[in-house]
C-alpha positions in Angstrom: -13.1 -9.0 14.1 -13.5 -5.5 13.8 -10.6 -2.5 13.5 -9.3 -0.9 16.9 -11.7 2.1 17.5 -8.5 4.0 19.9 -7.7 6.9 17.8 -9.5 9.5 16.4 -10.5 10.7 13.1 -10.8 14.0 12.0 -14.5 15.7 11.0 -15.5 14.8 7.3 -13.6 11.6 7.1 -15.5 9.8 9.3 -16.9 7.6 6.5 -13.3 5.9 6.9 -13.4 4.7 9.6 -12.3 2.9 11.4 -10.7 0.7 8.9 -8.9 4.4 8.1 -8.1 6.9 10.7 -7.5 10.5 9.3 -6.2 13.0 12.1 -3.4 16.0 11.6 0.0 16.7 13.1 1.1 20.3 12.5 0.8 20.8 9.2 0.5 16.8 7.9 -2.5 14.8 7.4 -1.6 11.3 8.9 -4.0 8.4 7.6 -3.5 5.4 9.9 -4.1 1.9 8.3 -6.5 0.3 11.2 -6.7 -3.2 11.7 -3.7 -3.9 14.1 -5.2 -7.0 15.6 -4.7 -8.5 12.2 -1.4 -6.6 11.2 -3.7 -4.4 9.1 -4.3 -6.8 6.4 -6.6 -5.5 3.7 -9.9 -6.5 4.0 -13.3 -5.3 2.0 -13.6 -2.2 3.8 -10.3 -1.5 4.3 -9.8 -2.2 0.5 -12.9 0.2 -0.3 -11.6 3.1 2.1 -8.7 2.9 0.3 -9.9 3.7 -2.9 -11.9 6.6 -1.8 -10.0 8.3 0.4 -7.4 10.1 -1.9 -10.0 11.6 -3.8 -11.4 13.3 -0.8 -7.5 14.5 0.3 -7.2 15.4 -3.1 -10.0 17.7 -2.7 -9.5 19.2 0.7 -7.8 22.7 0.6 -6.1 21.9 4.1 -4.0 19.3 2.9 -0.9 20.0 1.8 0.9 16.6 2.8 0.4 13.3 3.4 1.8 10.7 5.9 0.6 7.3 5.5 1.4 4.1 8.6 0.1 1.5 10.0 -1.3 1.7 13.8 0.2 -1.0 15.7 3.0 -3.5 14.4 2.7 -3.4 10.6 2.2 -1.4 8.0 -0.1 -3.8 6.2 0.1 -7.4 5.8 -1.2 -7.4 2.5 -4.6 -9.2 1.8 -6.8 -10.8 3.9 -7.1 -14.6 3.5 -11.0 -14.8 4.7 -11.5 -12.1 1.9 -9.6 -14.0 -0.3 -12.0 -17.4 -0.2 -14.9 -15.2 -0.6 -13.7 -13.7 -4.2 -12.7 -17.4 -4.4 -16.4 -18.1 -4.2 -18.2 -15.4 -5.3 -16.8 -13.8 -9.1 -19.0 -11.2 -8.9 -17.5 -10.0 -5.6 -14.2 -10.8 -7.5 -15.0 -8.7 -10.3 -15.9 -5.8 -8.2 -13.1 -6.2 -6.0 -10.4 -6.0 -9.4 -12.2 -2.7 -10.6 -12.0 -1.2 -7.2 -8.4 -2.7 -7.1 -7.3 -0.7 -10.6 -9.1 2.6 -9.7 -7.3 1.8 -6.1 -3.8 2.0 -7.7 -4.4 4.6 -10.1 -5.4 6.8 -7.0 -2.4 6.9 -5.5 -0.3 7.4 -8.5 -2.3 10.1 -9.8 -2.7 11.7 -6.4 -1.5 15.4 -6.4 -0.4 16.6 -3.4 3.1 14.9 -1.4 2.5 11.6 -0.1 4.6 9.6 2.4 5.0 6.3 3.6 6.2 5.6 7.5 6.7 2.2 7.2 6.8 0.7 10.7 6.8 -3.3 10.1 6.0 -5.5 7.5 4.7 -3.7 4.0 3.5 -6.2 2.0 1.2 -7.1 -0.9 -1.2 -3.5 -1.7 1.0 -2.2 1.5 4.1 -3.0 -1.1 2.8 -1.1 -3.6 1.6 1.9 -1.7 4.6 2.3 0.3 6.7 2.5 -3.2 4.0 4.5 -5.0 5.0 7.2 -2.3 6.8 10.3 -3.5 9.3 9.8 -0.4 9.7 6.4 2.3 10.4 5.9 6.0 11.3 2.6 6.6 12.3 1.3 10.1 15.4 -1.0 10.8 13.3 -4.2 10.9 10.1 -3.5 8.9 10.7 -4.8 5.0 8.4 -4.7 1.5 7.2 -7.7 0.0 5.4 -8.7 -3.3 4.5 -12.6 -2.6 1.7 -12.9 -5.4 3.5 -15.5 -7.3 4.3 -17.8 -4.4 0.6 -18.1 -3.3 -0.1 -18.9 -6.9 -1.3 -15.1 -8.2 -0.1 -13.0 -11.3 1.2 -10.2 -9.3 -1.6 -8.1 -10.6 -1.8 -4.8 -8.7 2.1 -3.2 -8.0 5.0 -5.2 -8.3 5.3 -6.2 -11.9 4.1 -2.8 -13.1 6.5 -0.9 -10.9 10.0 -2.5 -9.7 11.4 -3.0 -13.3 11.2 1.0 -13.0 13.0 1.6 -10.2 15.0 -1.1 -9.7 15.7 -2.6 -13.1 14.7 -5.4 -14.3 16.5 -8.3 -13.6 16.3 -7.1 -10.0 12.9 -6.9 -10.2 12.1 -10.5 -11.9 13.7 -11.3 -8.2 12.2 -9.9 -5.7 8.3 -10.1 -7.6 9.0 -14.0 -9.2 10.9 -15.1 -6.1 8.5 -12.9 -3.7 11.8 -11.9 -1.1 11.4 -9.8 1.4 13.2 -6.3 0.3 14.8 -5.5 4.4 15.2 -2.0 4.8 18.7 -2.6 4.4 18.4 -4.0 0.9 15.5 -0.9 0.0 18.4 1.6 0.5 21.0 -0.6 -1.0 18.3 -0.6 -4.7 17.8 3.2 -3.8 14.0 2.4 -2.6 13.9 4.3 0.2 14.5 8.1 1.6 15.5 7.2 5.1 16.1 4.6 7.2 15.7 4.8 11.1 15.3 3.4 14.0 11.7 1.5 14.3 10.7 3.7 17.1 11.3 7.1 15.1 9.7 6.1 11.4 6.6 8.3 12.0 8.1 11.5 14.0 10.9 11.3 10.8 8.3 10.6 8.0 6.4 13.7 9.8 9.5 16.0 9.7 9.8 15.0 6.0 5.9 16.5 5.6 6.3 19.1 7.7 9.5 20.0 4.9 7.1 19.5 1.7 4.2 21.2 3.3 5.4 24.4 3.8 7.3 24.4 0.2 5.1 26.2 -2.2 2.1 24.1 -3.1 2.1 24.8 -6.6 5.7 23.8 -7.1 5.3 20.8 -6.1 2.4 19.1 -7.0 3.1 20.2 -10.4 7.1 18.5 -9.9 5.0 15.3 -8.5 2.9 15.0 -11.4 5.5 15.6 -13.9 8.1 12.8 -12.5 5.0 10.5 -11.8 4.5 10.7 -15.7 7.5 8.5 -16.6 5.7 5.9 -14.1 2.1 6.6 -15.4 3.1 6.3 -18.8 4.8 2.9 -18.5 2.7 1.2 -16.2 -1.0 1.4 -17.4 -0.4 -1.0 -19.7 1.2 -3.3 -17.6 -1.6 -3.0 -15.3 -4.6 -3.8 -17.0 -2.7 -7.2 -18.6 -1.4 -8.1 -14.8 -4.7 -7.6 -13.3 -6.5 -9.5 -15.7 -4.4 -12.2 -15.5 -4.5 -11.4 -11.5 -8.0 -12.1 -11.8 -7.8 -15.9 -13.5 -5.0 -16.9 -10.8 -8.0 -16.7 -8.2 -9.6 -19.9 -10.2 -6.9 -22.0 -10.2 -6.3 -25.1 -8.1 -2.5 -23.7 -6.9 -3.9 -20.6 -5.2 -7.2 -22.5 -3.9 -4.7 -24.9 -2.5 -2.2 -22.4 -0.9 -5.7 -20.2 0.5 -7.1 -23.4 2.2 -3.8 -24.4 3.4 -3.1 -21.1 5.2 -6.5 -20.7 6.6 -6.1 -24.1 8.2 -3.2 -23.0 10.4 -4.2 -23.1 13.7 -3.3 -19.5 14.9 -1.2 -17.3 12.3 -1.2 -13.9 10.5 -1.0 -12.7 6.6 3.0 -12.3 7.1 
């Protein structure tokens, strides 16, 4: 299935779509994850836009904010199963896909400019880690963040194990990423995860106030206060990173995730919640 062509995108980012929608809201660049038929689970081309795109918002002299959601009723799913049996399959694909997956996460934490999340349903997998690489997050009442990795049988390779011990501690964080729980909104303001929580009908009109806020603060300010505070994250996580993502890479070969792949490809109708 293809992504829902609806909404627009905005001249010179047409190259990401539709998996990505780039369009602008006052002063905000909003970049819509596009693939609600399939609660925007990450697939190739989704996976590739993704890795690309910052560079080109990085670049662009009329961005001075960023809002990411999902369009529809996730944020993103996390990844997609049919993409899954193919890096099953084919390691060169795999190998590609890893490399695209570190440059992917490096990205976003080296991104300059403000970045925020409006998460509007589930957040889970890459959408996890994207929504809590975000300088500041919008999470609706019922939407939640989830790292399953190690229940479907993977080394959680690209976010969670590099990440939560930071900002949740660690023994917290051996929970949620060993255990794969969903984190509720409730629970994400409770471990101090999250800037606001709201209603699930105003997540992106309060995620765009909160741009509209950093936007018109002065630019050099704070990128340069981003990229200092992101430091104490860099510096600890790189090394975690390339030792998860390796090891991320051999859980693909083994019989437990093969098994658990198969098993939810078999369901008869179902999603990658």
């Amino acid at each position: 299935m293809t992504a829902s062509p609806e909404l627009a995108t905005l001249a010179g980012y047409e190259r990401f779509a539709p998996w990505l929608l780039v369009d602008k809201v006052g002063s905000v660049h909003v970049v819509r994850i596009n693939r609600p038929e399939q609660f925007n689970a990450v697939n190739e081309e989704l996976h590739q836009a993704f890795a690309h795109v910052w560079a080109q918002l990085a670049a662009d002299r009329d961005v001075f904010c960023v809002v990411v959601t999902g369009n529809g009723k996730a944020f993103s799913a996390g990844g997609d199963m049919q993409m899954f049996s193919r890096m099953i399959d084919n390691t060169a694909m795999r190998r590609a896909m890893f490399a695209e997956a570190r440059s992917l996460f490096l990205a976003v934490m080296n991104f300059p400019k403000p970045l925020v999340s409006a998460v509007n349903g589930p957040a889970v997998g890459l959408g996890c880690s994207l929504a809590l690489l975000s300088d500041l997050l919008v999470m609706g009442e019922r939407s939640y963040l989830a790292d399953p990795h190690v229940p479907v049988g993977l080394t959680a390779g690209d976010g969670g194990a590099a990440m939560l011990p930071l900002l949740v501690g660690m023994m917290k964080a051996k929970e949620y990423v060993l255990l794969g729980d969903r984190i509720t909104a409730a629970i994400a303001d409770k471990l101090n995860l999250v800037t606001r929580v709201v209603p699930d009908d105003r997540v992106l009109d309060e995620a765009l106030g909160l741009g509209e806020r950093l936007a018109r603060l002065p630019a050099q300010a704070v990128q340069t206060s981003k990229v200092a505070m992101n430091l104490h994250l860099s510096r600890a996580a790189l090394g975690v990173l390339e030792y998860a993502l390796a090891e991320e890479y051999t859980s693909f070969g083994t019989p437990e995730f093969n098994d658990n792949v198969v098993a939810f490809r078999s369901r008869p109708t179902g999603s990658n919640q």
